[in-house]
Backbone as ProteinMPNN parsed JSONL, in Angstrom:
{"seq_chain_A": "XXXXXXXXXXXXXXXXXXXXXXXXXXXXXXXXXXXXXXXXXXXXXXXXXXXXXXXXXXXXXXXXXXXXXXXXXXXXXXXXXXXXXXXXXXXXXXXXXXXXXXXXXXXXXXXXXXXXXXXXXXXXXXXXXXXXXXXXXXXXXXXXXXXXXXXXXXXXXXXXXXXXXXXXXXXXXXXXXXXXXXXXXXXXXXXXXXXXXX", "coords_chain_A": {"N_chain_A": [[100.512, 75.362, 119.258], [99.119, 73.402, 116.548], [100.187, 71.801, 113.707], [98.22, 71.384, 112.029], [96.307, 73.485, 113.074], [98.086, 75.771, 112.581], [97.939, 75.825, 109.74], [95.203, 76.27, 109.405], [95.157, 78.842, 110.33], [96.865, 80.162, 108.752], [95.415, 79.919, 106.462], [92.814, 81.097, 106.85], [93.577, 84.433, 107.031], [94.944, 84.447, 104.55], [92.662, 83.993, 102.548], [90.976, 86.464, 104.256], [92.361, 88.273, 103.231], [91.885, 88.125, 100.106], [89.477, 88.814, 100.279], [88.702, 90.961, 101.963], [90.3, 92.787, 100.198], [88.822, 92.952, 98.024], [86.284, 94.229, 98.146], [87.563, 96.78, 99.088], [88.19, 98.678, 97.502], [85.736, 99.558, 96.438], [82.84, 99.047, 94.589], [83.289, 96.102, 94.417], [81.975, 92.698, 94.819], [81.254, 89.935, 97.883], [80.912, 87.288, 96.994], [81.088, 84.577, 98.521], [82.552, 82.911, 101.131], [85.037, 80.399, 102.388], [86.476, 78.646, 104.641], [86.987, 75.728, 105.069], [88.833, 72.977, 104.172], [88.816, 71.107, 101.213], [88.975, 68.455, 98.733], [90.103, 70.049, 96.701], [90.633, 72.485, 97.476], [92.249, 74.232, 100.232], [90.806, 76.739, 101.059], [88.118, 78.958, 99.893], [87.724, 82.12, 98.591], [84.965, 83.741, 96.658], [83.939, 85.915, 94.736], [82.45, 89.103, 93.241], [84.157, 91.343, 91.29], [85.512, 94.768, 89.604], [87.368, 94.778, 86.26], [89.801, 95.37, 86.439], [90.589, 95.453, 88.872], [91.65, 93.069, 89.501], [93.806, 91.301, 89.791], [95.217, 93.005, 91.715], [93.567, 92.001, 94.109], [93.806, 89.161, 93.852], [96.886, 89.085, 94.831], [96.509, 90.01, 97.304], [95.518, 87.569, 99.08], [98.037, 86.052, 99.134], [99.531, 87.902, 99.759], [98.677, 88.292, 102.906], [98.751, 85.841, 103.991], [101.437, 85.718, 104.296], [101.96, 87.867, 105.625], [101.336, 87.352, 107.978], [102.909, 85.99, 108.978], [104.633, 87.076, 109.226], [107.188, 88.569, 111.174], [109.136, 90.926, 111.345], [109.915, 94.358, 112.621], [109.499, 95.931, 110.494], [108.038, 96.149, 106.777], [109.667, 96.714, 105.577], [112.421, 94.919, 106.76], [114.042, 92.85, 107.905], [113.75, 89.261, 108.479], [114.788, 86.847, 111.25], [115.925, 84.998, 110.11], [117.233, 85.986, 107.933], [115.664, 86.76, 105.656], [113.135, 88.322, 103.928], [110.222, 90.387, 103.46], [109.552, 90.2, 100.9], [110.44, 87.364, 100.41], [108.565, 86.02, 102.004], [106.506, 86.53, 100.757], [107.03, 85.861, 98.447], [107.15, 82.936, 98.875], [104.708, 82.166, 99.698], [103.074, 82.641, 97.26], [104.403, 80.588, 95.965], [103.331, 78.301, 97.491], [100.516, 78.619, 97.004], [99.716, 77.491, 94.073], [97.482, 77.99, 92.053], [96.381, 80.416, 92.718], [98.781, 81.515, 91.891], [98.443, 81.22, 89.31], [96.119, 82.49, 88.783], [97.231, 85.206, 89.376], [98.731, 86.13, 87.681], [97.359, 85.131, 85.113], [95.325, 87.951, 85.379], [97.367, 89.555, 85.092], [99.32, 90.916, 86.998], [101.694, 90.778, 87.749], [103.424, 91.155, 85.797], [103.074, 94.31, 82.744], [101.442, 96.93, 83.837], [100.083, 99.22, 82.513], [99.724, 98.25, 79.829], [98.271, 95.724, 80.617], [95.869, 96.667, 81.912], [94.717, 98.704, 80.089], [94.111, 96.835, 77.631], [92.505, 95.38, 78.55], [90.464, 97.104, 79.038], [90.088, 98.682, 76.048], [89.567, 96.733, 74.236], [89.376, 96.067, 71.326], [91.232, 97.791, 70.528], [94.269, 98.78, 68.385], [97.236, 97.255, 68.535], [99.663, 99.206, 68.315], [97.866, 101.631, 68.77], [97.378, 100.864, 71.683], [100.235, 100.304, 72.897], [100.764, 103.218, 72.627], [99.308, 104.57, 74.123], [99.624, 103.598, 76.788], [102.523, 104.235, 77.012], [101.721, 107.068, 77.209], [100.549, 107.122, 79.434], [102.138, 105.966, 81.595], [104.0, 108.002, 81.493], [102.931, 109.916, 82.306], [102.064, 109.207, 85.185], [105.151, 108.938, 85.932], [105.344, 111.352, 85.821], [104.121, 112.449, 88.195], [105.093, 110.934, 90.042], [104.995, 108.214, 90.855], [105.133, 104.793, 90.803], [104.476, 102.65, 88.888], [105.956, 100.802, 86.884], [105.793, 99.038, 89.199], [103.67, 98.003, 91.17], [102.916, 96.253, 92.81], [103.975, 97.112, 95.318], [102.541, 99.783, 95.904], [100.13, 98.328, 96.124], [100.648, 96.73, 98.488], [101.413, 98.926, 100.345], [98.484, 99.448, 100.642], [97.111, 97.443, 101.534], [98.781, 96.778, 103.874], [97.679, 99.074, 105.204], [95.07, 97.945, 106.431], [95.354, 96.181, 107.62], [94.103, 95.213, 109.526], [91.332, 94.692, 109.516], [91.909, 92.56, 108.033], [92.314, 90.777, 109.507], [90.595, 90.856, 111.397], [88.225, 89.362, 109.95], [89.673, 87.106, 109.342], [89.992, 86.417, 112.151], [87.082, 85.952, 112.608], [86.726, 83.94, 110.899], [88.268, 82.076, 111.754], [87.465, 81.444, 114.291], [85.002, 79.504, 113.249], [83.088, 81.45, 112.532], [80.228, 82.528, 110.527], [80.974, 84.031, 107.543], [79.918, 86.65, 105.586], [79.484, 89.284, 102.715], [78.013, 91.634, 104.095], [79.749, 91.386, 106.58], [82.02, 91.729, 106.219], [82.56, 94.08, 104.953], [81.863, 95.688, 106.863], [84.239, 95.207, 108.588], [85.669, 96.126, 107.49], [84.801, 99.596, 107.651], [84.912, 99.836, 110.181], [87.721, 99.438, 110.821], [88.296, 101.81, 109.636], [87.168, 103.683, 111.303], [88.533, 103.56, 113.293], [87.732, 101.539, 115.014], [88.783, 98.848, 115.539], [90.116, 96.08, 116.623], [93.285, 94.864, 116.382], [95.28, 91.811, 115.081]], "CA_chain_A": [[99.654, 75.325, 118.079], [99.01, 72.098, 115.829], [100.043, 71.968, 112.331], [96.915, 71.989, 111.63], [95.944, 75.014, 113.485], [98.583, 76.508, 111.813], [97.431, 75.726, 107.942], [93.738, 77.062, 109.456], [95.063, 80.21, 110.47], [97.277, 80.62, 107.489], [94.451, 79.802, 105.51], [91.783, 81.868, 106.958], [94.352, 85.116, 106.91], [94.859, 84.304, 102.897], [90.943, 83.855, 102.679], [90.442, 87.535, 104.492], [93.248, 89.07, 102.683], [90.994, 88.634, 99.189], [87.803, 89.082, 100.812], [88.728, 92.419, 102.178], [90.582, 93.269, 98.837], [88.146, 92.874, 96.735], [85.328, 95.438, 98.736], [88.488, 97.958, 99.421], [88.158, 99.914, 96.364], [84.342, 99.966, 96.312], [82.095, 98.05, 93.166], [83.254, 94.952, 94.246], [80.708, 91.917, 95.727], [82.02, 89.096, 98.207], [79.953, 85.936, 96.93], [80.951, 83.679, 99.75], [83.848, 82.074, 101.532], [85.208, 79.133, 103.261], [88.068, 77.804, 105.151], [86.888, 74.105, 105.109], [89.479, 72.209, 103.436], [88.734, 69.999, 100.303], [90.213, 68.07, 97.728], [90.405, 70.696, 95.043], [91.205, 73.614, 97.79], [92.118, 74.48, 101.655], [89.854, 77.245, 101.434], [88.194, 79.417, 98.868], [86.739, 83.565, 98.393], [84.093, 83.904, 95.526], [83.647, 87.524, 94.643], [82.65, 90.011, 91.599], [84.643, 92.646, 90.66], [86.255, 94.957, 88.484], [88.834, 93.505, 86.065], [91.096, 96.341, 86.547], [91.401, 95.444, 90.268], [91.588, 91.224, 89.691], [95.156, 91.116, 90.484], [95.153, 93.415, 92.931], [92.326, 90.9, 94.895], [94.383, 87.903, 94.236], [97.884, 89.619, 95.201], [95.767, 89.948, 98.586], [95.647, 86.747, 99.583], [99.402, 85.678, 99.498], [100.341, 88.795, 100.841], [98.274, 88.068, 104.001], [99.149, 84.764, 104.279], [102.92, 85.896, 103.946], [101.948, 88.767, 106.118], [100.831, 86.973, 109.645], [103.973, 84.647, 109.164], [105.742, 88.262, 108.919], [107.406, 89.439, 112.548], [109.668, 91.425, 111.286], [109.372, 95.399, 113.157], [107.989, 96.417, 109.556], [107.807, 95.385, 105.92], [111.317, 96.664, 105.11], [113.614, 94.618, 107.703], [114.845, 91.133, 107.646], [113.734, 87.846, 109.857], [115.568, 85.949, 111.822], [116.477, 84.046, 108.991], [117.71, 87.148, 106.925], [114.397, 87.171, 104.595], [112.557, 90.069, 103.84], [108.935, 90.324, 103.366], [108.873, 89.75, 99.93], [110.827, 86.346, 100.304], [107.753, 85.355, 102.75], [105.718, 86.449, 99.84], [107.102, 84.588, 97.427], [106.91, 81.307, 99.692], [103.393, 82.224, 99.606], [103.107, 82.317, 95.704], [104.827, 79.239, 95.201], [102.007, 77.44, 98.234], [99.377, 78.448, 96.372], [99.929, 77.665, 92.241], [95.882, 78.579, 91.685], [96.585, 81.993, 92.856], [99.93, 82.343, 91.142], [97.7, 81.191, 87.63], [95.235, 83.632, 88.683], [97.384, 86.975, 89.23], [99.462, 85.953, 86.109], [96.164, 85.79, 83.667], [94.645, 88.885, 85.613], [98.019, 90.792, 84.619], [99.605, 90.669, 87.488], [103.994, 90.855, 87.375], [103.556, 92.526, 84.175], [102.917, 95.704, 82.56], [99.757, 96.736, 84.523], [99.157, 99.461, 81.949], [99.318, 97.477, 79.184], [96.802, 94.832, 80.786], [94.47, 97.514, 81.985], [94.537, 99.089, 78.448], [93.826, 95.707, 76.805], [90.716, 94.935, 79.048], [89.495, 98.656, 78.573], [90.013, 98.716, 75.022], [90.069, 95.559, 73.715], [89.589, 96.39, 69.788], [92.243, 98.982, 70.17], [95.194, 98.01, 67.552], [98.643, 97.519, 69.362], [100.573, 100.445, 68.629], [97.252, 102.444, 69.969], [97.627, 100.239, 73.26], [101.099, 100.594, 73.477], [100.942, 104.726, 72.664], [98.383, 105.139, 75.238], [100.512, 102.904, 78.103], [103.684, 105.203, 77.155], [101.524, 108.489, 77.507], [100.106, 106.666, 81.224], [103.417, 105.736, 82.193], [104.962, 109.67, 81.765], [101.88, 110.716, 83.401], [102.434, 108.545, 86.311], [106.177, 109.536, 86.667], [105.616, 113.31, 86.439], [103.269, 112.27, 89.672], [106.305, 110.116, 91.158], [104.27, 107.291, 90.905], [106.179, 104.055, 89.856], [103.286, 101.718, 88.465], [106.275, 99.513, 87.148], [105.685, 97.495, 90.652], [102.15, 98.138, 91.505], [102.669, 95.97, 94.226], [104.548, 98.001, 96.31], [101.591, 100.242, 96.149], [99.386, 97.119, 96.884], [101.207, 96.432, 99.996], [101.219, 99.863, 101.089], [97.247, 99.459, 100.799], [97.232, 96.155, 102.032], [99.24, 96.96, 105.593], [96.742, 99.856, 106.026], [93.566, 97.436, 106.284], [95.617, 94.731, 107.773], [93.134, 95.8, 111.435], [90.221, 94.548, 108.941], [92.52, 91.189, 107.388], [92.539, 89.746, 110.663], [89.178, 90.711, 112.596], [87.905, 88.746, 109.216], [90.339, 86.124, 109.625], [89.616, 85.402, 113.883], [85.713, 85.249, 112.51], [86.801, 82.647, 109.826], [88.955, 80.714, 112.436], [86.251, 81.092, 114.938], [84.226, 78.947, 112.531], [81.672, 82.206, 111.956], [80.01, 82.477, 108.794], [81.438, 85.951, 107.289], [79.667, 87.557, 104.34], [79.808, 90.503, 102.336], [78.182, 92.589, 105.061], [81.004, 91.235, 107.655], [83.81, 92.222, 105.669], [82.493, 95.612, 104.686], [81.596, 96.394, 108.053], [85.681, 95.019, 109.678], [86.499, 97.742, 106.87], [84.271, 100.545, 108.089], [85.765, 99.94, 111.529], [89.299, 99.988, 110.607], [88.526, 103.599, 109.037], [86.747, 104.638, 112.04], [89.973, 102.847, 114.584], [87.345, 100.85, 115.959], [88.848, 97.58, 115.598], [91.283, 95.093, 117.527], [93.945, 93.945, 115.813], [95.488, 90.509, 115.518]], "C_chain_A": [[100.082, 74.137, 117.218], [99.407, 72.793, 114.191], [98.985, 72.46, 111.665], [96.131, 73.379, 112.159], [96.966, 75.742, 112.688], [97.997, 76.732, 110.672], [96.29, 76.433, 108.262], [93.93, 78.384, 110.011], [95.826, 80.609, 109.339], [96.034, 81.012, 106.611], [93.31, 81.088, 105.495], [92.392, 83.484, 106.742], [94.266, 85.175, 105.021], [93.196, 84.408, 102.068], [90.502, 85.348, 102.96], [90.718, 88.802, 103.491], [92.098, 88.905, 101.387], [89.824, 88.649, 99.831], [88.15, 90.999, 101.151], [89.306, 93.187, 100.915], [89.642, 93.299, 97.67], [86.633, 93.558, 97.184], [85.898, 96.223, 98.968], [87.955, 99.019, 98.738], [86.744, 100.406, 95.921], [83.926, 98.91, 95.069], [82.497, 96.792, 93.488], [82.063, 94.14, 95.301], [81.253, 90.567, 96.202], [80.565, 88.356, 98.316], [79.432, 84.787, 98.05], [82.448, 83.506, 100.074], [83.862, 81.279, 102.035], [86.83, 79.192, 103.597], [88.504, 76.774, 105.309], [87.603, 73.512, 103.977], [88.756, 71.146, 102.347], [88.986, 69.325, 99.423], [90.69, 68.297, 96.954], [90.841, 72.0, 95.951], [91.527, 73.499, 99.419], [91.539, 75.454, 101.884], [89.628, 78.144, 100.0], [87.491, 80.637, 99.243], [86.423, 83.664, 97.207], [83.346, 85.21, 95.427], [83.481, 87.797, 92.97], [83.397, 91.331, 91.833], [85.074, 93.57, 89.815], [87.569, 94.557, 87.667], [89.728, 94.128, 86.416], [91.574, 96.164, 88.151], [91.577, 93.062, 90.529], [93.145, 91.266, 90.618], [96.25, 91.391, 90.928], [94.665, 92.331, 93.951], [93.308, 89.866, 94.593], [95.351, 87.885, 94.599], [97.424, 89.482, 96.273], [95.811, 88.847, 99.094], [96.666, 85.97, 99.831], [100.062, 86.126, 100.212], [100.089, 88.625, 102.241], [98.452, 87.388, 104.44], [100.929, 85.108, 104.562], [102.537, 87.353, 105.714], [101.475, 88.786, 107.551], [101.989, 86.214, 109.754], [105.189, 85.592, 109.638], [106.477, 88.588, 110.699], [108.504, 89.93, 112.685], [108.872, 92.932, 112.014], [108.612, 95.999, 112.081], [108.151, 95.844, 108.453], [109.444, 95.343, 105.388], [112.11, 95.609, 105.991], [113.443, 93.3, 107.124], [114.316, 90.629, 108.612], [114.502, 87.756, 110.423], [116.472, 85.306, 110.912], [117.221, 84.264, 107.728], [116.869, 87.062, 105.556], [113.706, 88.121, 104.944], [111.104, 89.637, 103.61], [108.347, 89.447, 101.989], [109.439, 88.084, 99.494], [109.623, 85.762, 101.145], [106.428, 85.16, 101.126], [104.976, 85.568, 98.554], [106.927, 83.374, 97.395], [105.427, 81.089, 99.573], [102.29, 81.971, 98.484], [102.918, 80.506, 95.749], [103.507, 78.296, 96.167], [101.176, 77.531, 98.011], [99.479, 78.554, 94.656], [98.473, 78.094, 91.614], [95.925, 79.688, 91.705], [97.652, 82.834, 91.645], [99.415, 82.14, 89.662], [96.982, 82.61, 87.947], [96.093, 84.843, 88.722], [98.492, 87.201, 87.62], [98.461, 86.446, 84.645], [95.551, 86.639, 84.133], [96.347, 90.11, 85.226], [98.891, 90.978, 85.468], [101.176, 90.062, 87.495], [104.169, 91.066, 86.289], [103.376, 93.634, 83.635], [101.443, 95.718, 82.833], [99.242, 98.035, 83.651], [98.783, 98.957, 80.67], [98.056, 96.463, 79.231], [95.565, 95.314, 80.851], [93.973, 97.768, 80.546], [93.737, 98.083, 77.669], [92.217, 94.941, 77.352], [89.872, 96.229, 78.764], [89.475, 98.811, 77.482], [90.058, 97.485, 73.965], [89.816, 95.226, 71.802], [90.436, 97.262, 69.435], [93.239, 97.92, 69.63], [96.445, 97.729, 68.819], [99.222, 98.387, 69.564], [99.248, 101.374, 69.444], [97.304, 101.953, 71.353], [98.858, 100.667, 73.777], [101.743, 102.192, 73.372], [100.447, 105.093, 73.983], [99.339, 104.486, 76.679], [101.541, 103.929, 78.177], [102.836, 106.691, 77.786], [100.832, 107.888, 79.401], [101.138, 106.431, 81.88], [104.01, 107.445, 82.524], [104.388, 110.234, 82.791], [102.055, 110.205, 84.909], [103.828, 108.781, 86.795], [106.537, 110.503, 87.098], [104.883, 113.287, 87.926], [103.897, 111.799, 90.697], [105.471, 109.036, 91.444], [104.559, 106.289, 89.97], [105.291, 102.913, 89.585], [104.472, 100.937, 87.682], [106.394, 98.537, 88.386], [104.805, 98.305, 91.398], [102.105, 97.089, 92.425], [103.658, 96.524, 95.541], [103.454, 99.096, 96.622], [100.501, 99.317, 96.995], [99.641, 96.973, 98.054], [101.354, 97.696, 101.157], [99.599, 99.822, 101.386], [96.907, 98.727, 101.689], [97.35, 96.715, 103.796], [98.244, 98.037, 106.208], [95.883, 99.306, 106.443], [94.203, 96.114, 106.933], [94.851, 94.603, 109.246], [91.932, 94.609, 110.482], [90.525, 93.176, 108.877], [92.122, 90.608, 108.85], [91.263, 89.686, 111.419], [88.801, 89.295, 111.757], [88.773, 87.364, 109.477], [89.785, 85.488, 111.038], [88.058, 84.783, 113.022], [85.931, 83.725, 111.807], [87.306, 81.507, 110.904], [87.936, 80.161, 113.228], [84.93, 79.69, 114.86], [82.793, 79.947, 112.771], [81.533, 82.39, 110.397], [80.167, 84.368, 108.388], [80.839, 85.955, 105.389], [79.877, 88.82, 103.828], [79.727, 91.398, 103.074], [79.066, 92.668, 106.186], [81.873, 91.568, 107.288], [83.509, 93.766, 105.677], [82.563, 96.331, 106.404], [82.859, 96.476, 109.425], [86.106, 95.994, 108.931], [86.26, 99.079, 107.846], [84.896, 100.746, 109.593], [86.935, 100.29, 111.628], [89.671, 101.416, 110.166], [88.224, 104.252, 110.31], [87.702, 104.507, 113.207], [88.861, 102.338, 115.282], [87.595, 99.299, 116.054], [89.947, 96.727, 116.326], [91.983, 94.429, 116.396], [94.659, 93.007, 115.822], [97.187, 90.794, 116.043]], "O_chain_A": [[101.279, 73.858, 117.137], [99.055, 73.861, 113.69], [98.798, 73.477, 110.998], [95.448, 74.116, 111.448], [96.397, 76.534, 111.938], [97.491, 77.84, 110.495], [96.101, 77.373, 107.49], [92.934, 79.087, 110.187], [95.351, 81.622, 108.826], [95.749, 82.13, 106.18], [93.007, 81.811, 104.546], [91.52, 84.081, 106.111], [93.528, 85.949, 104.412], [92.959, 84.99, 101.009], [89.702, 85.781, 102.131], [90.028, 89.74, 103.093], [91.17, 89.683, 101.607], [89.136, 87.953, 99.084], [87.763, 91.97, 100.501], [88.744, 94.241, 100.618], [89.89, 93.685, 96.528], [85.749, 93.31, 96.364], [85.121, 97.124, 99.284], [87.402, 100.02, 99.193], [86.557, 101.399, 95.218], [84.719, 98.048, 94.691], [81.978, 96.023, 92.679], [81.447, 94.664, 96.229], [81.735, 89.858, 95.318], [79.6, 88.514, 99.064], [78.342, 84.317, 98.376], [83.369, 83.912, 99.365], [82.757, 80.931, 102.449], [87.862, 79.589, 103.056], [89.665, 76.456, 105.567], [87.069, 73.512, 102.868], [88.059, 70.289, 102.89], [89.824, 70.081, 98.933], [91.48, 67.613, 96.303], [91.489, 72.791, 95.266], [90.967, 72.532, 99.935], [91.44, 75.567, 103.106], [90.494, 78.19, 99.127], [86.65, 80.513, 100.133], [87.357, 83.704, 96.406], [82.284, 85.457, 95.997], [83.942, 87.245, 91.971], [83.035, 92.214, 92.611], [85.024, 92.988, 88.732], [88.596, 94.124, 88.19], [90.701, 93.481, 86.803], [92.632, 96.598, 88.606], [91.577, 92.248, 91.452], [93.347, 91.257, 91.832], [97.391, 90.929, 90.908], [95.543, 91.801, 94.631], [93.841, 89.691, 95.689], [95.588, 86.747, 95.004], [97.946, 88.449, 96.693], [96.445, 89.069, 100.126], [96.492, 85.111, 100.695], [100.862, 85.651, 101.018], [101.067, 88.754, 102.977], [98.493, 87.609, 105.65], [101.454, 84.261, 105.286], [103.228, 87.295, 106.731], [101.252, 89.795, 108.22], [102.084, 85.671, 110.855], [106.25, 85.262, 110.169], [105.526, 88.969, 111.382], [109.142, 89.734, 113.719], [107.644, 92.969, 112.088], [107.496, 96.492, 112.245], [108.507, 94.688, 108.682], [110.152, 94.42, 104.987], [113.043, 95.569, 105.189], [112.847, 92.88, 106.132], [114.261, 91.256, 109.669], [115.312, 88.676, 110.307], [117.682, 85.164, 111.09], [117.657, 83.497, 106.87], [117.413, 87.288, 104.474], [113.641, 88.685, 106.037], [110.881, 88.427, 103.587], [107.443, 88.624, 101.841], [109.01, 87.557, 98.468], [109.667, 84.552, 100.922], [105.815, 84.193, 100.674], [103.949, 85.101, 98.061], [106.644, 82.686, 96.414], [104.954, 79.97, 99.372], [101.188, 81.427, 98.558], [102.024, 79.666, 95.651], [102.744, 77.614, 95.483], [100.418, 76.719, 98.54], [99.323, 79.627, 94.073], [98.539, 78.6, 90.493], [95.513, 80.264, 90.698], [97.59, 83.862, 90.971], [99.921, 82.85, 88.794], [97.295, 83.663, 87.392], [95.645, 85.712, 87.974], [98.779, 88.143, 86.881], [98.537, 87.299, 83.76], [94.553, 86.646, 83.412], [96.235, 91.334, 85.153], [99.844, 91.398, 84.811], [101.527, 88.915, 87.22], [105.307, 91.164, 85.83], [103.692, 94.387, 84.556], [100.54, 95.002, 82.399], [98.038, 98.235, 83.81], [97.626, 99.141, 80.295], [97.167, 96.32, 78.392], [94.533, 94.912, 80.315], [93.051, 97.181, 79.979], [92.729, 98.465, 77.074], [91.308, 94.309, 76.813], [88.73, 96.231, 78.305], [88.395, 99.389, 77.353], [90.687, 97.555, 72.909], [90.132, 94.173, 71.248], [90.556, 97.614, 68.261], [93.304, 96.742, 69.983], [96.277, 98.128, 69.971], [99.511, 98.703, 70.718], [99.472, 101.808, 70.574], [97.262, 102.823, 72.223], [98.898, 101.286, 74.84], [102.846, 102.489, 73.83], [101.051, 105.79, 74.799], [99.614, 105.305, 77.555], [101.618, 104.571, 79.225], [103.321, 107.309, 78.734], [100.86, 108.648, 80.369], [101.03, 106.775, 83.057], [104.346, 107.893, 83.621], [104.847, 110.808, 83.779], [102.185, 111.072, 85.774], [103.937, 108.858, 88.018], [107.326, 110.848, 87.977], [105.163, 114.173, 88.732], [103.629, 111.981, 91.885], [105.211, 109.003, 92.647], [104.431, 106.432, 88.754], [105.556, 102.005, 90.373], [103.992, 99.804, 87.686], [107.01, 97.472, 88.43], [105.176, 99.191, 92.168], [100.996, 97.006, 92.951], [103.767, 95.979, 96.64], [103.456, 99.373, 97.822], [100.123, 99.501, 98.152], [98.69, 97.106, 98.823], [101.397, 97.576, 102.382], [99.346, 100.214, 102.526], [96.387, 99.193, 102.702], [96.468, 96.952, 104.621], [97.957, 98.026, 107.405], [95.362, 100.09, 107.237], [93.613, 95.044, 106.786], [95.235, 93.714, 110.006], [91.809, 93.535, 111.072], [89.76, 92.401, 109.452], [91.316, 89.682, 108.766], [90.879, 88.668, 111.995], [88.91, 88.219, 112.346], [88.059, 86.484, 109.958], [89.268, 84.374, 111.123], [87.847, 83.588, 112.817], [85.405, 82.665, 112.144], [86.891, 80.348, 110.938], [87.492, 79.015, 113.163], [84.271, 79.14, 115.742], [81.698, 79.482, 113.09], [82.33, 82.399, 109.459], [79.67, 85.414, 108.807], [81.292, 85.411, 104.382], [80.528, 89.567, 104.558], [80.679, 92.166, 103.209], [79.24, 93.733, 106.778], [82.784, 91.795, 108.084], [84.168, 94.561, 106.347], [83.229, 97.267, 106.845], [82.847, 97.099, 110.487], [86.878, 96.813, 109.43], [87.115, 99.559, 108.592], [85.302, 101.838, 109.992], [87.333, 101.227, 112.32], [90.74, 102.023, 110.23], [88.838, 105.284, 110.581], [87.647, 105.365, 114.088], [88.915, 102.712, 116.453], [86.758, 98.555, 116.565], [90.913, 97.485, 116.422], [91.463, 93.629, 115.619], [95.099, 93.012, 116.972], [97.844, 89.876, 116.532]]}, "name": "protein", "num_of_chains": 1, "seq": "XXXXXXXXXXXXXXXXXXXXXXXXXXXXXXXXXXXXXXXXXXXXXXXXXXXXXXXXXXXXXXXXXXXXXXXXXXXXXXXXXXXXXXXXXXXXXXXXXXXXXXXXXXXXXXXXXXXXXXXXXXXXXXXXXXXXXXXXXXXXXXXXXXXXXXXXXXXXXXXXXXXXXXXXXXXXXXXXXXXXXXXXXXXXXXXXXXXXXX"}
């Protein structure tokens, strides 16, 4: 494999990863995509969704990219190289700085109920923002549910649908044109185990 085949399967992988993230949770709409390199991107996914899942959807596309590079036996273990998943991750971050703007101003490595709060209420004073986060936080621990690192959840989501990341991905490498109904429909497969994975 060519460098360049490499970067176009990275790419298209990072490309599926938000495309399929951002129809996962339902209400969202995948605008378009590409994988054709150009001088402002190496590929781009143009979607609507809800804000409360933005950066979730842009977390998606690093992780995937980070997550075909991965061949460790699972997410916990170490490389070859004694890196862990989330050191691929991070490599992944830092190779795309557009992304790492985007999951930053969507909220994204910060308090995710604070951000939610602040897009759902956004005339609420402070102390009501930060009352209501404390009473969502308790609620979430009496559940055992550690929403300080909402991407550990993410990634548990993520690896379930990773059958879907990749059909979406071969089409992209393929050079097929994948729209909203192609993604929804590598989902629907992956629920029903009808899909090949990469």
């Amino acid at each position: 494999m060519t460098e360049a085949d490499d970067e176009r399967l990275l790419t298209a992988h990072h490309e599926a990863g938000h495309a399929v993230a951002a129809l996962l949770r339902g209400g969202g709409e995948l605008k378009s995509m590409t994988i054709e390199p150009t001088a402002d991107y190496a590929g781009c996914t143009w979607s609507r969704s809800k804000a409360v899942d933005r950066a979730f959807i842009v977390y998606a596309g690093p992780w995937a990219e980070a997550r075909v590079r991965w061949n460790g036996p699972t997410l916990d273990d170490f490389d070859e190289d004694g890196l862990d998943f989330n050191d691929h991750l991070m490599t992944a971050f830092l190779r795309n700085p557009d992304d790492r703007a985007a999951y930053k101003e969507a909220g994204g490595g910060g308090d995710p109920f604070q951000h939610t709060i602040g897009q759902m209420l956004p005339s609420a004073g402070s102390a009501d923002r930060d009352s209501l986060a404390d009473f969502l936080r308790q609620q979430a621990a009496q559940l055992g549910i550690d929403m300080a690192h909402p991407e550990q959840v993410w990634t548990a989501e993520l690896e379930r649908v990773w059958p879907a990341i990749c059909e979406v991905a071969a089409l992209l490498v393929d050079g097929q044109a994948v729209d909203h109904d192609t993604v929804q429909a590598a989902i629907k497969r992956m629920h029903s185990g009808a899909t090949d994975s990469a």
